[in-house]
Gaussian input, Z-matrix of N, CA and C with variables (Angstrom, degrees):
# hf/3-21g

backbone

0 1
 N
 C     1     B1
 C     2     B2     1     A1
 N     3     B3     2     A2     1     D1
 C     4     B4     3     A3     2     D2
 C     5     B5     4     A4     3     D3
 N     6     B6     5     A5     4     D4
 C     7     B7     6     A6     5     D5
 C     8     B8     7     A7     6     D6
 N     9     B9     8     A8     7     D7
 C    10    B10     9     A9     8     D8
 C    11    B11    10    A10     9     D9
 N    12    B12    11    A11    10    D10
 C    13    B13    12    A12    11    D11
 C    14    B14    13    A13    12    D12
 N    15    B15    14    A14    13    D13
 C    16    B16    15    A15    14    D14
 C    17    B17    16    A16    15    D15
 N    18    B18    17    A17    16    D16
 C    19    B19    18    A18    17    D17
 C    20    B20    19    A19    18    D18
 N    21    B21    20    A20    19    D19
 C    22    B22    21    A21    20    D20
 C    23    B23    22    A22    21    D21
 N    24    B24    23    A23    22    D22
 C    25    B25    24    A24    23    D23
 C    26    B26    25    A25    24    D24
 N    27    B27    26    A26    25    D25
 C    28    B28    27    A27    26    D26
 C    29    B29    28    A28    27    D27
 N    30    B30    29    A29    28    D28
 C    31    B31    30    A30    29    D29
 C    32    B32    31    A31    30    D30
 N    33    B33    32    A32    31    D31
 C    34    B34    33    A33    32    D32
 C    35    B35    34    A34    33    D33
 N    36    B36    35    A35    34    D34
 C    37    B37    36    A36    35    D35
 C    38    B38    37    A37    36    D36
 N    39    B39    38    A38    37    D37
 C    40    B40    39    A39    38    D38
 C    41    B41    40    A40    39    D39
 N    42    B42    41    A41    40    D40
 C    43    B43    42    A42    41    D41
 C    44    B44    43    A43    42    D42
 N    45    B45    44    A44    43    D43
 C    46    B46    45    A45    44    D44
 C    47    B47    46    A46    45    D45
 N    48    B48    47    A47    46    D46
 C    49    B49    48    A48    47    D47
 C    50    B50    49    A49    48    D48
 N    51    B51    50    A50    49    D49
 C    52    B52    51    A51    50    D50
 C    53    B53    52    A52    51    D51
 N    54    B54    53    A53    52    D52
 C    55    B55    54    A54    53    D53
 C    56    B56    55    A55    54    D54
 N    57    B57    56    A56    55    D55
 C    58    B58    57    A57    56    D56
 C    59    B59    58    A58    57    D57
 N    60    B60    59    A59    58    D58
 C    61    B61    60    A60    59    D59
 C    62    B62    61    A61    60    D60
 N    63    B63    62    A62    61    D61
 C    64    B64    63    A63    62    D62
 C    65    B65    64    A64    63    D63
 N    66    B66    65    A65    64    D64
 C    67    B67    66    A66    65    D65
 C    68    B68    67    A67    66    D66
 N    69    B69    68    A68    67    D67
 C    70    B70    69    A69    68    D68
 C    71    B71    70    A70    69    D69
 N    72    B72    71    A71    70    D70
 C    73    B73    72    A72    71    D71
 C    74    B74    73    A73    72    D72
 N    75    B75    74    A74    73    D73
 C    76    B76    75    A75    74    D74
 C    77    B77    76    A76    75    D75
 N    78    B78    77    A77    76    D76
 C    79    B79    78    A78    77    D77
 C    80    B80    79    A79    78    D78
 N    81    B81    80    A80    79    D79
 C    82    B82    81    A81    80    D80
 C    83    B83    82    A82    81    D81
 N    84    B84    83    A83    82    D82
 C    85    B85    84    A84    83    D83
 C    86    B86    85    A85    84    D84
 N    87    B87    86    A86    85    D85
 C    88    B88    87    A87    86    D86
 C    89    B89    88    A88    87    D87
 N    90    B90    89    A89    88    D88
 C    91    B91    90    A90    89    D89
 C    92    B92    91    A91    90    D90
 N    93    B93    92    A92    91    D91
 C    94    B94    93    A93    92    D92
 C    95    B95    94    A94    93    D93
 N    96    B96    95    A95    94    D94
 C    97    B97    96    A96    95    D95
 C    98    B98    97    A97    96    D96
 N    99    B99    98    A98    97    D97
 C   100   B100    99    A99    98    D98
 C   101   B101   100   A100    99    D99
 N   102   B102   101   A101   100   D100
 C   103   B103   102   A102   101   D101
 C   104   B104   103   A103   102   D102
 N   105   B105   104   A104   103   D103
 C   106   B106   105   A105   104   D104
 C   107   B107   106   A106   105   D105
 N   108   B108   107   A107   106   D106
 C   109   B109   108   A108   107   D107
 C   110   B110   109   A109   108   D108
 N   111   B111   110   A110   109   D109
 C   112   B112   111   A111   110   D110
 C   113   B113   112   A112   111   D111
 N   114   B114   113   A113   112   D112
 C   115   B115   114   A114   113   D113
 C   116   B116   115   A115   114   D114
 N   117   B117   116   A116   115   D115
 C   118   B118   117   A117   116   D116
 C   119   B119   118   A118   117   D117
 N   120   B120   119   A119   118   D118
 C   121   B121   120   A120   119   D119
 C   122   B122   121   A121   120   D120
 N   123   B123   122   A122   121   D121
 C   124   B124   123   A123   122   D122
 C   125   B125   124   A124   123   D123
 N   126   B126   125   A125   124   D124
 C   127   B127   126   A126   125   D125
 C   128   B128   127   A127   126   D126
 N   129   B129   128   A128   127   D127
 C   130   B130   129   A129   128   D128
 C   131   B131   130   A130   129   D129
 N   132   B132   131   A131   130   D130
 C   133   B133   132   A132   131   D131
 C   134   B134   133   A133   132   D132
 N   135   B135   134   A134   133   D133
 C   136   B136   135   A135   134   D134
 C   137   B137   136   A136   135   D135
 N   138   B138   137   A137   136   D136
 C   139   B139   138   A138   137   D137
 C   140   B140   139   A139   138   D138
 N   141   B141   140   A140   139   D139
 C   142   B142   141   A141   140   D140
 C   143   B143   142   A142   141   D141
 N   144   B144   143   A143   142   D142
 C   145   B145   144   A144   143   D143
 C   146   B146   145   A145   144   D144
 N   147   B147   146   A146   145   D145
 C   148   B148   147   A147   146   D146
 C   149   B149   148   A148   147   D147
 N   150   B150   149   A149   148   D148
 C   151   B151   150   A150   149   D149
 C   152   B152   151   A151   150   D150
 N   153   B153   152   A152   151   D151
 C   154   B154   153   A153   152   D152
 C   155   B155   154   A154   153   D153
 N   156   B156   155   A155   154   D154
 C   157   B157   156   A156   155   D155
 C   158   B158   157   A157   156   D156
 N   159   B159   158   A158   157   D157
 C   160   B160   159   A159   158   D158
 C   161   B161   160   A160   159   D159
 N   162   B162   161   A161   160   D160
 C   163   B163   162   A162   161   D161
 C   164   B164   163   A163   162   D162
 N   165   B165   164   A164   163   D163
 C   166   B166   165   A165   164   D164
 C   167   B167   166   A166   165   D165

   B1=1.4556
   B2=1.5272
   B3=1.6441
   B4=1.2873
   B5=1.0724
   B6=1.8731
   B7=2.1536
   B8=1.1456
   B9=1.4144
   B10=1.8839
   B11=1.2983
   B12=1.3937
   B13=1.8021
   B14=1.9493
   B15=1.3357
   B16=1.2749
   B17=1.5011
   B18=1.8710
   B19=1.7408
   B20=1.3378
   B21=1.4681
   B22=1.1768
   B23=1.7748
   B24=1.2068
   B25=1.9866
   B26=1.9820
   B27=1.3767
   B28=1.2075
   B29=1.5562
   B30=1.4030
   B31=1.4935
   B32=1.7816
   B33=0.9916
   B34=1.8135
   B35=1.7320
   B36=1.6032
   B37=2.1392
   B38=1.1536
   B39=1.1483
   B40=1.9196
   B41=1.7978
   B42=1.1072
   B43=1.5247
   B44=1.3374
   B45=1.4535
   B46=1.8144
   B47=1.5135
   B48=1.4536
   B49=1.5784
   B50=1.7446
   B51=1.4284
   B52=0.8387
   B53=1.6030
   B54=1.3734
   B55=1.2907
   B56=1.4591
   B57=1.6589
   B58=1.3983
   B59=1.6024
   B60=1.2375
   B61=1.7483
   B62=1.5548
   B63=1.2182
   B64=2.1477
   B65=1.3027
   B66=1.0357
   B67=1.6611
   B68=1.1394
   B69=1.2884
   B70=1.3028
   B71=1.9114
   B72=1.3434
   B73=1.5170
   B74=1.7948
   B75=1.8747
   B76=1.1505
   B77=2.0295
   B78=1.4321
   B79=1.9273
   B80=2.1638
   B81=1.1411
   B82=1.3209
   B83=1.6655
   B84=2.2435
   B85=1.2650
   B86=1.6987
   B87=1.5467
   B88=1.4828
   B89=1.3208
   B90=1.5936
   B91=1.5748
   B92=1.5612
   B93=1.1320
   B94=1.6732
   B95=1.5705
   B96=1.1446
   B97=1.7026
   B98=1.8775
   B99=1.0364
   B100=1.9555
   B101=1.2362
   B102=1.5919
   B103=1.4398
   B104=1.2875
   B105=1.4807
   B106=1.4800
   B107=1.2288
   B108=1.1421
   B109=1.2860
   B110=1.5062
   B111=1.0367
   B112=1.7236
   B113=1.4438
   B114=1.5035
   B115=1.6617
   B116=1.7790
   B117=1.3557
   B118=1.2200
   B119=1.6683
   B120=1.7514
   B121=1.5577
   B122=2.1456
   B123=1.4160
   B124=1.1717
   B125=1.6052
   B126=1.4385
   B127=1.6471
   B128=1.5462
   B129=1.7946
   B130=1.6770
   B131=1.2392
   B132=0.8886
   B133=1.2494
   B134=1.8921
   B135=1.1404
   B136=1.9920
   B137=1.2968
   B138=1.6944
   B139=1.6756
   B140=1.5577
   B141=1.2924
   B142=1.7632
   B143=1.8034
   B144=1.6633
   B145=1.4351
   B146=1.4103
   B147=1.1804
   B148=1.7322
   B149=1.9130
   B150=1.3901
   B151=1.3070
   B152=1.1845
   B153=1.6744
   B154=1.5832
   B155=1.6214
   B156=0.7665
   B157=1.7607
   B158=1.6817
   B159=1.5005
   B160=1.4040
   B161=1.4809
   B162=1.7287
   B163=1.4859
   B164=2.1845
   B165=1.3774
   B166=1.5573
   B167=1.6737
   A1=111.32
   A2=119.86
   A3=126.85
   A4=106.77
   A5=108.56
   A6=114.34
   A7=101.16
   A8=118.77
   A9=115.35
   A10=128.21
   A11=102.49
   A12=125.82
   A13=104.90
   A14=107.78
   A15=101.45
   A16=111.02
   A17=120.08
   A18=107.54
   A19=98.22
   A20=128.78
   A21=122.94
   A22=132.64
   A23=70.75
   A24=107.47
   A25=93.92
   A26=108.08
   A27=116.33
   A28=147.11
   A29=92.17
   A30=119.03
   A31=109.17
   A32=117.19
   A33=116.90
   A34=102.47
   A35=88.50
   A36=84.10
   A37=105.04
   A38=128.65
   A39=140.59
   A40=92.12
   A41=104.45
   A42=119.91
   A43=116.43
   A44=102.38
   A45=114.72
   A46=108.79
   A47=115.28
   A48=115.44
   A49=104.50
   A50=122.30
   A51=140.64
   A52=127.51
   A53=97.17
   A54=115.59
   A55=105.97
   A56=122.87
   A57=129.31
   A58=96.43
   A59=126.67
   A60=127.15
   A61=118.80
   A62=111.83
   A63=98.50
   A64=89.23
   A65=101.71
   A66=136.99
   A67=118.97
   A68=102.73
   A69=109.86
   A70=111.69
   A71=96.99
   A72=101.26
   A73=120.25
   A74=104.13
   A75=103.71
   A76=115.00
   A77=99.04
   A78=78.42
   A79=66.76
   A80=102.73
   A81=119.75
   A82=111.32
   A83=118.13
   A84=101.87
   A85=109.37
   A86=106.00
   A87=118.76
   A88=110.98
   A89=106.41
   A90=123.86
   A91=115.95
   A92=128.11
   A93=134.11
   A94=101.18
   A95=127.55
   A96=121.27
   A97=97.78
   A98=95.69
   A99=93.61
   A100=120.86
   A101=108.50
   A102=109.24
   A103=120.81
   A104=111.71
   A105=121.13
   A106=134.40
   A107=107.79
   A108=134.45
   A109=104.34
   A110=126.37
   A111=130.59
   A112=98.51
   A113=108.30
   A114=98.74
   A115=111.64
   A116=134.77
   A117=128.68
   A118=140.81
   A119=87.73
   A120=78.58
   A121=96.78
   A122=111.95
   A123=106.73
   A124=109.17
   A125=99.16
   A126=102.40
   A127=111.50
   A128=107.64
   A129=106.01
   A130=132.36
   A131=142.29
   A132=141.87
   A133=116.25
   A134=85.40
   A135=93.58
   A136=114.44
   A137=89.77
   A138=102.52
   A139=109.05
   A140=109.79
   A141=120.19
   A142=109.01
   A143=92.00
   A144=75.83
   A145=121.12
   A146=122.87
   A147=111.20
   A148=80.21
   A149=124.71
   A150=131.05
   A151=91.69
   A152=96.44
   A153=142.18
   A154=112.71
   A155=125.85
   A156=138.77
   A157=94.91
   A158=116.07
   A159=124.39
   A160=122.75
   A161=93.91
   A162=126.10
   A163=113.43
   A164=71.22
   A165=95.16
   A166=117.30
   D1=-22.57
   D2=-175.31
   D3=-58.60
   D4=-45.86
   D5=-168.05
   D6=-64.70
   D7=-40.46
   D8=-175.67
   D9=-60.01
   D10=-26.51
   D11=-176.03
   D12=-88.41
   D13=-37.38
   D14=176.16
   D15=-81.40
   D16=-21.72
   D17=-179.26
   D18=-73.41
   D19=-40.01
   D20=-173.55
   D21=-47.23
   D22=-23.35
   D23=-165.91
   D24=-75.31
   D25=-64.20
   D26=168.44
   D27=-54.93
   D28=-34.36
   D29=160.68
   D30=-66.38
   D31=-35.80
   D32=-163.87
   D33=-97.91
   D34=-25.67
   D35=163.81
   D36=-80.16
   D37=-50.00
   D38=-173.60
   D39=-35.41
   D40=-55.46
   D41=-169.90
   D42=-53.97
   D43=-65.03
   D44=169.00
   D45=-56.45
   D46=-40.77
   D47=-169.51
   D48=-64.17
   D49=-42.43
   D50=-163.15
   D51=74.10
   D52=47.28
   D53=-173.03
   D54=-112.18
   D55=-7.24
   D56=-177.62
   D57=-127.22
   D58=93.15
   D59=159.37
   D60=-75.46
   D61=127.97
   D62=174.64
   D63=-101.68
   D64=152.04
   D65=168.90
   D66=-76.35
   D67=118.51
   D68=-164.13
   D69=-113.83
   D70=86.67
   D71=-158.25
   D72=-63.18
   D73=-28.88
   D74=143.45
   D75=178.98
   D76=-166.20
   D77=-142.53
   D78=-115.41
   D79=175.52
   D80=-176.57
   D81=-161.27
   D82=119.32
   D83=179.65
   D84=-34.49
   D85=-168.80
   D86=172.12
   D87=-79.43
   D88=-35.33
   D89=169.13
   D90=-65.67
   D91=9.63
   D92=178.11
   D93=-111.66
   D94=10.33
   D95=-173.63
   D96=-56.80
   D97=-47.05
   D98=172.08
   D99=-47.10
   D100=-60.42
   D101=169.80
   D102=-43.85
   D103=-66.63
   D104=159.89
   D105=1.52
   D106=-68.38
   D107=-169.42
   D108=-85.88
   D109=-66.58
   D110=163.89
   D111=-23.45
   D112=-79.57
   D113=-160.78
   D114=-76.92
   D115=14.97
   D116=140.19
   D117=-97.99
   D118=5.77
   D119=170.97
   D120=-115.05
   D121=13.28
   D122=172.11
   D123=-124.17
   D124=25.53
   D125=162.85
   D126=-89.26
   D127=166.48
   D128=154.57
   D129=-77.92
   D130=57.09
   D131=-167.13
   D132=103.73
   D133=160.41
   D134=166.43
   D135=-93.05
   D136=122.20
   D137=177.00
   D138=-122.88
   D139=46.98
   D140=-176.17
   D141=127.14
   D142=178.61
   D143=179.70
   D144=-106.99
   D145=-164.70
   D146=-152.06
   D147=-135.46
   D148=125.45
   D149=-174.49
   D150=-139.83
   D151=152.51
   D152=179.83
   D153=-98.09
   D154=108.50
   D155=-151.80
   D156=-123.21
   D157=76.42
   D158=151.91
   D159=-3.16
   D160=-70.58
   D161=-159.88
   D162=-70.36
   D163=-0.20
   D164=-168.51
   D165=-71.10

């Protein structure tokens, strides 16, 4: 549980440092969760992540 607690640890500085970016393959209003969801469970695979954009 220690290795998991220390990648975690590293991953969230990587993040702040800005030395770790996620991919953000694409953003969707809050009102697209349908869409969303449709076009990620009828994609090939994950190529980033798929976000819900409030402000949208």
């Amino acid at each position: 549980m220690e290795e998991w607690q220390a990648m975690a640890e590293n991953v969230a500085r990587g993040t702040e440092e800005g030395w770790i970016e996620p991919f953000m393959d694409r953003v969707y209003p809050l009102g697209g969760a349908k869409a969303a969801h449709h076009d990620l469970i009828n994609s090939k695979g994950a190529k980033g992540n798929i976000t819900l954009d409030p402000d949208q």
